[in-house]
Residue frames relative to the residue before (quaternion, step in Angstrom):
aa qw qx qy qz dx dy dz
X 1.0000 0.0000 0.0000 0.0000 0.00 0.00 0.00
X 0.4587 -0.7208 0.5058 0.1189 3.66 -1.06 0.88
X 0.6409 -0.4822 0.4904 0.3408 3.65 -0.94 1.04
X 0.1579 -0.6651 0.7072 0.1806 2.85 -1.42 0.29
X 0.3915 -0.7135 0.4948 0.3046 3.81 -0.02 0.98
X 0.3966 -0.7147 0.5761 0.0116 3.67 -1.61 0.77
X 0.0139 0.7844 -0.5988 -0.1613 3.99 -0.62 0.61
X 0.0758 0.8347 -0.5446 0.0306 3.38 -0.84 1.14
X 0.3016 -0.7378 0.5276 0.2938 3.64 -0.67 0.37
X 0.1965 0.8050 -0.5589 0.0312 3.89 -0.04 0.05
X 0.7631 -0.0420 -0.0505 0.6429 4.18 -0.98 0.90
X 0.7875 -0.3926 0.2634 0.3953 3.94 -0.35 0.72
X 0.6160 0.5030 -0.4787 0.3720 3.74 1.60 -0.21
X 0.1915 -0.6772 0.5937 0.3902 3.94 -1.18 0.28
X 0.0389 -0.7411 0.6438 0.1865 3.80 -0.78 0.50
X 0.0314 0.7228 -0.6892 -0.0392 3.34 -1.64 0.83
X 0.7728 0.0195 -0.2002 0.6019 3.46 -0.86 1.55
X 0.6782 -0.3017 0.2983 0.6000 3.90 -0.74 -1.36
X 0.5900 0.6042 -0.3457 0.4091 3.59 0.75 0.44
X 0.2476 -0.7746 0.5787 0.0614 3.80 -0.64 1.44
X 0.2712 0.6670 -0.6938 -0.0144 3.24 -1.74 -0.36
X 0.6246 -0.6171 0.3486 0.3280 3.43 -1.59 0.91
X 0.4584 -0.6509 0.4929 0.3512 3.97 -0.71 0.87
X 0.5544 -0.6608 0.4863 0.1395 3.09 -1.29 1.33
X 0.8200 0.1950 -0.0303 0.5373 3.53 0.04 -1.46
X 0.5716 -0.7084 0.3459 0.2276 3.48 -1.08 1.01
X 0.6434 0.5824 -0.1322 0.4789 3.77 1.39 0.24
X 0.0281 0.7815 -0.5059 -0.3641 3.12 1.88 -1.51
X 0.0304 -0.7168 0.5912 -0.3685 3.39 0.68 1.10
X 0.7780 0.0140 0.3091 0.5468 3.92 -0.99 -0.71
X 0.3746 0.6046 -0.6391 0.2926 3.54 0.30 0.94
X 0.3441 -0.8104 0.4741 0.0102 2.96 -0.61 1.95
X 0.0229 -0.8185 0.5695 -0.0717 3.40 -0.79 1.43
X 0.6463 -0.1880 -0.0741 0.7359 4.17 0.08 1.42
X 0.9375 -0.1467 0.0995 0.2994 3.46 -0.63 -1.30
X 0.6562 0.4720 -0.1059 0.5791 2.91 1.63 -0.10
X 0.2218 -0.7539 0.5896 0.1870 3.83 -1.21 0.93
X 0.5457 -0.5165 0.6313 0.1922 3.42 -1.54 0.87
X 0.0081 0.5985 -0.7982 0.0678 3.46 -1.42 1.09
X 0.3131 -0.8166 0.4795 0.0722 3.19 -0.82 2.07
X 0.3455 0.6031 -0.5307 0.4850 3.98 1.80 0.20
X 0.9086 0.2456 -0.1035 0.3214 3.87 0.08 -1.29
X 0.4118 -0.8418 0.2751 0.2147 3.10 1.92 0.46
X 0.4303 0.6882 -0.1605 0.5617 3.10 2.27 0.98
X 0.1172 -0.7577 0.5972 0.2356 3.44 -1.32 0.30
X 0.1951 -0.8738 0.4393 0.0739 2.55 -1.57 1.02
X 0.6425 -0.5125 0.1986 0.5339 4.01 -0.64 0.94
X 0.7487 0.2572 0.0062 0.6109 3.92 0.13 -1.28
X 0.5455 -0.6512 0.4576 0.2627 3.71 -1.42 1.04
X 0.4538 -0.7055 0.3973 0.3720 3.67 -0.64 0.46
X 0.6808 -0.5872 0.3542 0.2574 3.51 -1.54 1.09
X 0.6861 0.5810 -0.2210 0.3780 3.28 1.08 -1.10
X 0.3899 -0.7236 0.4206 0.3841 3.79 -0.43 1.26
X 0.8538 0.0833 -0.0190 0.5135 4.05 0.32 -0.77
X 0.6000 -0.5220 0.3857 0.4677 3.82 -1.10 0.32
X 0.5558 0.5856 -0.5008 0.3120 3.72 1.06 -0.39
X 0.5208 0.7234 -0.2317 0.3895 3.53 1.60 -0.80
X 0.7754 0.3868 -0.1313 0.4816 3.12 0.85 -1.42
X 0.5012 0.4865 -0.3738 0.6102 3.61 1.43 -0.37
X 0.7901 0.2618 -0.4246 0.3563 3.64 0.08 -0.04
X 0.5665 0.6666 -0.2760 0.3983 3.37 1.35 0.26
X 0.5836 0.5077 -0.2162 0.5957 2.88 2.05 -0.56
X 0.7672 0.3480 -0.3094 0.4411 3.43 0.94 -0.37
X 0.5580 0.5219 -0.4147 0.4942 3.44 0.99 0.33
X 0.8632 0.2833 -0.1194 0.4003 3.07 0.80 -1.12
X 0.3828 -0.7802 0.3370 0.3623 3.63 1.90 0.15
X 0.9078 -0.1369 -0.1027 0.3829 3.60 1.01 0.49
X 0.5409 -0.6656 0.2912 0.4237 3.85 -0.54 0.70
């Protein structure tokens, strides 16, 4: 059975699968991988970058609004 490959951000490096490279955006927020940006709350990519300027943002959006 084959890996299943992993995106992680960890000390400023982003790794995907066996392959590195220096994180872009200072949050890993909208860290932009081919077409799509990583949101490190839902451990997901998503189609269009998120609206929200910093993760304090989006935490306060989640608690007002109980979910993204």
């Amino acid at each position: 059975m084959e890996k299943v490959w992993r995106f992680t951000i960890e000390n400023g490096t982003v790794k995907r699968g066996e392959r590195t490279r220096k994180q872009l955006t200072l949050s890993g927020c909208n860290e932009p991988f081919k077409d799509r940006y990583w949101c490190p709350k839902k451990h997901w990519f998503h189609k269009a970058p998120c609206p929200f300027v910093n993760q304090r943002e989006c935490e306060n959006y989640r608690l007002m609004c109980g979910c993204l």
